[in-house]
C-alpha positions as CSV (number, residue, x, y, z in Angstrom):
1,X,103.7,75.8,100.7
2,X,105.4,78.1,103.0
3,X,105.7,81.1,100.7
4,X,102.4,80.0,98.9
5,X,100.4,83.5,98.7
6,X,96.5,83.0,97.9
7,X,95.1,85.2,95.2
8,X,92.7,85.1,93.0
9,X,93.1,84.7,89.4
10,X,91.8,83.8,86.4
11,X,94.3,80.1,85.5
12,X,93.2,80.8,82.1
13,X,94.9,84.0,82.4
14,X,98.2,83.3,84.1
15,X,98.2,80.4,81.7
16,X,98.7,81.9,78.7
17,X,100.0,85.4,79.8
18,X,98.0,87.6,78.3
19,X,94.3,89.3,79.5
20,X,91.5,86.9,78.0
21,X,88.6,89.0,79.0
22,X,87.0,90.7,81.9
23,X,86.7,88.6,84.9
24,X,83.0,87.7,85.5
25,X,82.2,87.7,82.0
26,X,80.2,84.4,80.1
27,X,82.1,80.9,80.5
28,X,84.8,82.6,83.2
29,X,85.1,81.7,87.1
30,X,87.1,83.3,89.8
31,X,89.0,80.6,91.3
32,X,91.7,80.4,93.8
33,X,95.2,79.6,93.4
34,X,98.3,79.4,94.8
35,X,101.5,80.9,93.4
36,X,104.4,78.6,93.8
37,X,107.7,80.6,94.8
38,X,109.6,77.0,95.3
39,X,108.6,75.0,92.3
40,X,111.8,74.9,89.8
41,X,111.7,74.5,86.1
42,X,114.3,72.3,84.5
43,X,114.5,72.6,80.6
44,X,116.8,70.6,78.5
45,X,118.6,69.9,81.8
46,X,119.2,73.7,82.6
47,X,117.4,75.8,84.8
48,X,114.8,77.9,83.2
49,X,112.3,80.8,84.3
50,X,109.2,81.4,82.5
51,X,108.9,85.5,82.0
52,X,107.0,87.7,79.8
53,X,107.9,89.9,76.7
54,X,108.9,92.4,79.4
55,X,110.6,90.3,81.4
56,X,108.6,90.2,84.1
57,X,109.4,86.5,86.0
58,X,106.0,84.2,85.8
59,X,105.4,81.8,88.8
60,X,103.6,78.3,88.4
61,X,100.4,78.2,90.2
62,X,98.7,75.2,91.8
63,X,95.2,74.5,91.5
64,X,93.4,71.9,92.4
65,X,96.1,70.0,93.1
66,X,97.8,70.4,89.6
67,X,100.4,72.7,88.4
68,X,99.6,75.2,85.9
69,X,102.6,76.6,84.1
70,X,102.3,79.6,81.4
71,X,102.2,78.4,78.3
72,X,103.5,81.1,75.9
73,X,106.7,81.2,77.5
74,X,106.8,77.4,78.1
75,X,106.0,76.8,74.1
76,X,108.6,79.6,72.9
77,X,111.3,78.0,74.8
78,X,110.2,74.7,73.6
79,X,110.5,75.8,69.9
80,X,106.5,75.7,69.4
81,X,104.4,78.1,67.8
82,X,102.1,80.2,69.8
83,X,99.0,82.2,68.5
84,X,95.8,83.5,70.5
85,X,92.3,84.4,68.6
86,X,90.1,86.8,71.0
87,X,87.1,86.7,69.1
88,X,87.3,82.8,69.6
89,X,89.0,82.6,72.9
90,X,91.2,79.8,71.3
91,X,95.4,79.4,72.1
92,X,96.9,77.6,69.2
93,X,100.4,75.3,70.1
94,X,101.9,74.5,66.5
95,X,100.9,74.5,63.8
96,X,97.3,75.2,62.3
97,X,95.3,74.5,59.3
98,X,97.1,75.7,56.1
99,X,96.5,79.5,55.7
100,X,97.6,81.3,52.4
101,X,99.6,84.3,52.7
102,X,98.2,87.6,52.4
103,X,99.4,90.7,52.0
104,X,99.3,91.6,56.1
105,X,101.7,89.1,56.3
106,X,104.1,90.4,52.9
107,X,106.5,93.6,52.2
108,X,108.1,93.6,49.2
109,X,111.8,95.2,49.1
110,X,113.5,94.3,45.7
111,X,111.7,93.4,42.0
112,X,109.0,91.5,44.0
113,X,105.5,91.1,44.9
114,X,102.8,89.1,46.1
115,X,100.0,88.9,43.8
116,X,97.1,87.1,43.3
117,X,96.5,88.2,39.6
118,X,96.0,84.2,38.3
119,X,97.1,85.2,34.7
120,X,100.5,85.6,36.1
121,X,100.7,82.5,38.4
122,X,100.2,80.1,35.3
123,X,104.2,78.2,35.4
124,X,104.8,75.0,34.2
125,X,101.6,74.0,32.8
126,X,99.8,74.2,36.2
127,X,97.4,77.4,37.4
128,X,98.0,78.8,41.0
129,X,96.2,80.9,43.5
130,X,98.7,83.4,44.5
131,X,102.6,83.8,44.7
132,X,105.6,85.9,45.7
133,X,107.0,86.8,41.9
134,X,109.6,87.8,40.7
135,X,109.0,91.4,39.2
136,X,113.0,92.8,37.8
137,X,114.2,94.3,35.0
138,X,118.2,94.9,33.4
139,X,119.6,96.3,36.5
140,X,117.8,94.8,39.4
141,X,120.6,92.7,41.2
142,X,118.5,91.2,43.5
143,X,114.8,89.8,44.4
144,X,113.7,90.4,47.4
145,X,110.7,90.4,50.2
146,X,109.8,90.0,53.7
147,X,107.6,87.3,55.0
148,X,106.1,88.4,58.2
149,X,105.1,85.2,60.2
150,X,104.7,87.1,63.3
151,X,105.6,84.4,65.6
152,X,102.2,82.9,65.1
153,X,102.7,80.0,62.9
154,X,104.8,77.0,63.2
155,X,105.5,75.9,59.7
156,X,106.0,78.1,56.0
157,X,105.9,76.7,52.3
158,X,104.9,77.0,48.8
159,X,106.4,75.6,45.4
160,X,109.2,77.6,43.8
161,X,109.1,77.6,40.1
162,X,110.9,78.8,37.3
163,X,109.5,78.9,33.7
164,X,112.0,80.5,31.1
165,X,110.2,80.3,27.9
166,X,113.3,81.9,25.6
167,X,115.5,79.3,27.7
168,X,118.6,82.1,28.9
169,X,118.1,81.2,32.4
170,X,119.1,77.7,33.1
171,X,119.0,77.7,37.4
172,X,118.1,80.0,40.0
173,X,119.5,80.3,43.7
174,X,116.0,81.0,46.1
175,X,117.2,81.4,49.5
176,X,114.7,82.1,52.4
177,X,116.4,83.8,55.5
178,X,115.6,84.6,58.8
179,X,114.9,88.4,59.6
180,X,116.9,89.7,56.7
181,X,119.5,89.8,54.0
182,X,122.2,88.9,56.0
183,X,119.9,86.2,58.2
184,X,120.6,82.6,59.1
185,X,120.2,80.6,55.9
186,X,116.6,78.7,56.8
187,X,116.0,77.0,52.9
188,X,118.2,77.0,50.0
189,X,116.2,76.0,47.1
190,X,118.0,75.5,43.5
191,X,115.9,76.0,41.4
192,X,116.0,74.7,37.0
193,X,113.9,75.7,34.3
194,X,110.9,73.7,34.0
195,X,110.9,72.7,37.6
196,X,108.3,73.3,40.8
197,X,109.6,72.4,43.7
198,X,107.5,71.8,46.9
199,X,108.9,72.9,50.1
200,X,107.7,73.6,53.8
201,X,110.1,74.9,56.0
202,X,109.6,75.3,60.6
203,X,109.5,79.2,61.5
204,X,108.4,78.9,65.6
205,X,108.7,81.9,66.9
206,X,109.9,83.7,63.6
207,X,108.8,86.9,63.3
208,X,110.4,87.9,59.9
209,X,111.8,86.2,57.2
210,X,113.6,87.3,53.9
211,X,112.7,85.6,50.5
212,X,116.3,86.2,48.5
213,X,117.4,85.7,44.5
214,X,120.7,86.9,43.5
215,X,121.5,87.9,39.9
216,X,124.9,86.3,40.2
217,X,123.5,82.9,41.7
218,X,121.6,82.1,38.9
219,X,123.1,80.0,36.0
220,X,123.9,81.9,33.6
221,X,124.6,84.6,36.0
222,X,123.0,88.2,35.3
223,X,119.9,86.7,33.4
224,X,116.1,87.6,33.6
225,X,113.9,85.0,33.9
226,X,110.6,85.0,32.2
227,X,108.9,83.8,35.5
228,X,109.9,82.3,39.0
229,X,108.5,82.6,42.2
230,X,107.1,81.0,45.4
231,X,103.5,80.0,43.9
232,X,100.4,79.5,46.7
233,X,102.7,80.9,49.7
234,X,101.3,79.3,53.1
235,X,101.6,79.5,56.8
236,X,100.9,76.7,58.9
């Protein structure tokens, strides 16, 4: 390679794009690698430059003669989930083992919260673990609450149920939006009374989303249900 520069690096390092440790400590080796300045990257048929989060252009690197290419910005353009643990040293691609929401990853805005009070998650003759609930009163117009994947999981889900034990709320609307109120549209679920509906949705890269029920969506409009929410919230 004519504009090859040695350096030496950690391939773990460059790899992933972020600092995994200090170099020389247990289980790391200096190495040397060469930086590859004429190596191009075609994605989807369209030229495409790996950078950082601060934009900062990212170079493959060859190493014993493979090419290492950094795989954050390689798996966000490709639509894949991208996490790192520290503690375990471990990069995650997709999606990982099912992993309940908690309340890091929840802010409630409107007549909402996540709770994991169990004698409020009993709906439709089944017992759950945990769930984003509905919480309003006369007056409340909307439900509302942010989900905050972080860009660390691949996949969200959970059962949305309605139980309306007096029987004035026949159907609600339970949209679930990217970034806010007035997001991209991600999951529309419709909702009767009586029902649980299952649903898992993809969320790569996601770092917000926006659980939504409007007063006048639900049939009849304007009406307070005994109970609905998104029971045993996950990530994925």
């Amino acid at each position: 390679m004519k504009k090859g520069i040695r350096v030496i690096v950690l391939c773990a390092v460059f790899v992933f794009g972020i600092t995994l440790g200090a170099i020389g400590a247990a289980n790391q080796e200096e190495v040397k690698a060469i930086i590859n300045y004429e190596l191009k990257i075609k994605l989807n048929g369209q030229d495409f430059t790996p950078t950082r989060a601060d934009g900062m252009v990212m170079r493959p690197l060859l190493y014993n003669d493979s090419t290492y290419l950094p795989v954050r910005a390689i798996a966000e353009a490709l639509s894949i989930a991208v996490d790192y643990d520290a503690a375990t040293q471990t990069v995650y691609l997709g999606e990982k083992g099912r992993t309940p929401l908690e309340g890091i990853h929840f802010d409630h805005l409107w007549s909402c919260q996540l709770t994991f009070d169990q004698s409020q998650l009993f709906v439709n003759g089944k017992q759950y673990q945990s769930g984003i609930l509905y919480t309003g009163t006369d007056g409340y117009k909307e439900m509302g609450g942010f989900v905050l994947p972080k860009g660390q999981f691949q996949k969200f889900g959970g059962v949305a149920c309605l139980q309306d034990d007096d029987n004035t709320t026949d159907e609600v609307t339970i949209k679930i939006r990217e970034k806010d109120q007035s997001g991209k549209v991600l999951k529309e679920l419709k909702v009767k009374n009586g029902e649980s509906i299952a649903f898992e949705i993809d969320i790569p890269n996601m770092q917000q989303l926006y659980i939504q029920n409007l007063i006048y969506e639900r049939v009849p409009k304007n009406t307070q249900p005994d109970i609905m929410v998104i029971a045993d919230p996950y990530f994925k």
